[in-house]
C-alpha positions in Angstrom: -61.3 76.8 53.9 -64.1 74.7 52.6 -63.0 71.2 51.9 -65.0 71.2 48.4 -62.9 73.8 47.4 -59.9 72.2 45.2 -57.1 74.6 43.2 -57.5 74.0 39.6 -55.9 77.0 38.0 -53.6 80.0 38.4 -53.7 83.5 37.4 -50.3 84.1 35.2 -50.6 87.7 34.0 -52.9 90.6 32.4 -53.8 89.4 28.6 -55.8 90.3 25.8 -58.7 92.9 26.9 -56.7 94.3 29.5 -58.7 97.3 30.0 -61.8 94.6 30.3 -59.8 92.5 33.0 -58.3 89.9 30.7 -56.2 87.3 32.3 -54.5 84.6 31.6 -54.5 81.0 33.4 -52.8 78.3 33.5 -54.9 75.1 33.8 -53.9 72.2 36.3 -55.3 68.3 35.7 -57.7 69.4 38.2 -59.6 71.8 36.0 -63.0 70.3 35.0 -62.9 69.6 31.6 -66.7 70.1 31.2 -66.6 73.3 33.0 -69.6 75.8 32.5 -68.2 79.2 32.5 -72.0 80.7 32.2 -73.4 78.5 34.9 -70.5 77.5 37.3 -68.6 79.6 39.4 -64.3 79.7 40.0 -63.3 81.2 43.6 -60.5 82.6 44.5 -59.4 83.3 48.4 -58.6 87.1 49.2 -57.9 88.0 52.7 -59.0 84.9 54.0 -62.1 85.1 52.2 -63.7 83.2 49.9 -65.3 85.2 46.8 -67.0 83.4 43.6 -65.5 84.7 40.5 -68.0 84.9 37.7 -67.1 84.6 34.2 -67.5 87.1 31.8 -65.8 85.0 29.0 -64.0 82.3 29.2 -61.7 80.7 26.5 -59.6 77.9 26.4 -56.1 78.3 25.0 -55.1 74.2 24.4 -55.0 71.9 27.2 -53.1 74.1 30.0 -54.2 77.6 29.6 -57.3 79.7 29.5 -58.5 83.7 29.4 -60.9 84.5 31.4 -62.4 88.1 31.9 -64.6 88.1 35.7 -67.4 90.5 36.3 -66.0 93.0 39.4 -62.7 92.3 37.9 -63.3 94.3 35.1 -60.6 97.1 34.9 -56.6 96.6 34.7 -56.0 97.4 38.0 -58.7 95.1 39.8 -57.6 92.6 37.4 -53.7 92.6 38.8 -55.1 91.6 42.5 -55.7 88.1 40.6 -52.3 87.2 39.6 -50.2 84.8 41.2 -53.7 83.6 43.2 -54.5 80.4 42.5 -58.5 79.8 41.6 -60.6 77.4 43.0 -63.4 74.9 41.7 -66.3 73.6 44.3 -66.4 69.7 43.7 -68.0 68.8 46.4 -71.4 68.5 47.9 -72.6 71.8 46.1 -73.5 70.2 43.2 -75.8 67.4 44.1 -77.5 70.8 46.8 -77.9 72.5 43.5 -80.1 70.1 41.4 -81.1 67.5 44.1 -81.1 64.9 41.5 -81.2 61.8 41.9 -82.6 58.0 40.3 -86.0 56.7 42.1 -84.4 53.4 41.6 -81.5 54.3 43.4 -83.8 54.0 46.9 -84.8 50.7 46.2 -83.1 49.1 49.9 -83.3 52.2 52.2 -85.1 51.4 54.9 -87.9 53.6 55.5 -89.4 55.0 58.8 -93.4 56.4 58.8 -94.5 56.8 62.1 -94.5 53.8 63.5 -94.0 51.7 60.8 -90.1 50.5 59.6 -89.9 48.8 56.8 -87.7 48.5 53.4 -88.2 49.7 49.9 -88.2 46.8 47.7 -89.2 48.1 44.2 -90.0 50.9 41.8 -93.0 51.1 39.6 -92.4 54.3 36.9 -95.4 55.9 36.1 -95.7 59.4 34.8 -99.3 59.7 36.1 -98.5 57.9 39.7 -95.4 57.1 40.5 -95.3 54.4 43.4 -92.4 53.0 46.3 -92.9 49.1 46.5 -92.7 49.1 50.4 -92.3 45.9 53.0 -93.6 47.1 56.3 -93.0 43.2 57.0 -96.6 42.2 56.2 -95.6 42.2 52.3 -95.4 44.7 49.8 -97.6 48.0 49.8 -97.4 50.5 46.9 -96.9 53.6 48.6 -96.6 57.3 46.1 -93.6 58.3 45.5 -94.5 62.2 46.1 -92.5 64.4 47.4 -94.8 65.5 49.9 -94.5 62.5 51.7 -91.0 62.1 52.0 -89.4 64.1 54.8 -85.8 63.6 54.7 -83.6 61.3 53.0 -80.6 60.4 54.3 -78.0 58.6 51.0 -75.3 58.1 53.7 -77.2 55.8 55.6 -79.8 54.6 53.2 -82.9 55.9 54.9 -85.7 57.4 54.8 -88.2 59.6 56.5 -91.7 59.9 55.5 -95.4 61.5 56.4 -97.9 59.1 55.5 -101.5 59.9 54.9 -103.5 57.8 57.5 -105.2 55.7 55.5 -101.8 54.5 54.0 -100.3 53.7 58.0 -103.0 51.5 58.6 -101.7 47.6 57.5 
């Protein structure tokens, strides 16, 4: 099972809409208290499989409990292969993969490799028209655009950085 994957709710019983799928959950501390049910998927295993549930409507009932309704759940009967199963939330990695967001600033200390050149982001200059990387290549500073086009991989882990400079920004 994917290790992103943490239980953070249990399917109880039919309620409400039952003839719309309507179950209800009970909520464990795990459950994200900002949770999206129009933008953020639940999973449940069945078989050994993974499937994303997606939310039809999603209610919460106090601090514990919840009724949902899934799309392909939808009926009674396809609704009562959920109780008892506990559903899952992806915490993990997923969410940083979906928006790829992250702080220029943050980078200022990865050491960045172009071509031959290693050398170590030292500043930040915020600029809507030109954003640039203060980079020492060990001959000073050199502003450097930050566009994505240059930058080939970065790697948060490690603190590095890959890039494609333009020729006329290798040459010291």
């Amino acid at each position: 099972m994917d290790n992103n994957l943490i239980a953070v709710a249990r399917v109880g019983k039919l309620f409400g809409q039952t003839d719309k799928g309507g179950l209800s959950v009970t909520l464990y501390t795990t459950f994200p208290d900002d949770f999206d049910a129009d933008s953020e998927n639940l999973f449940v295993v069945i078989d050994s499989l993974i499937v994303p549930l997606f939310c039809d409507s999603f209610e919460r009932r106090g601090k514990t409990g919840a009724n949902i309704c899934f799309a392909d759940f939808d009926t009674q009967r396809r609704a009562e292969e959920l109780i008892g199963k506990e559903l899952l939330f992806d915490f993990g990695e997923n969410d940083n993969e979906d928006d790829d967001e992250f702080y220029m600033e943050d980078l200022i200390g990865f050491e960045v490799t172009a071509g031959k050149l290693h050398g170590k982001i030292v500043d930040y200059y915020d600029s809507e028209m030109n954003p640039l990387l203060g980079i020492d290549f060990g001959q000073g500073e050199r502003l450097v655009p930050a566009a994505e086009e240059f930058i080939l991989h970065i790697d948060f882990d490690n603190e590095k950085i890959k890039m494609l400079l333009p020729e006329g920004l290798m040459e010291l």
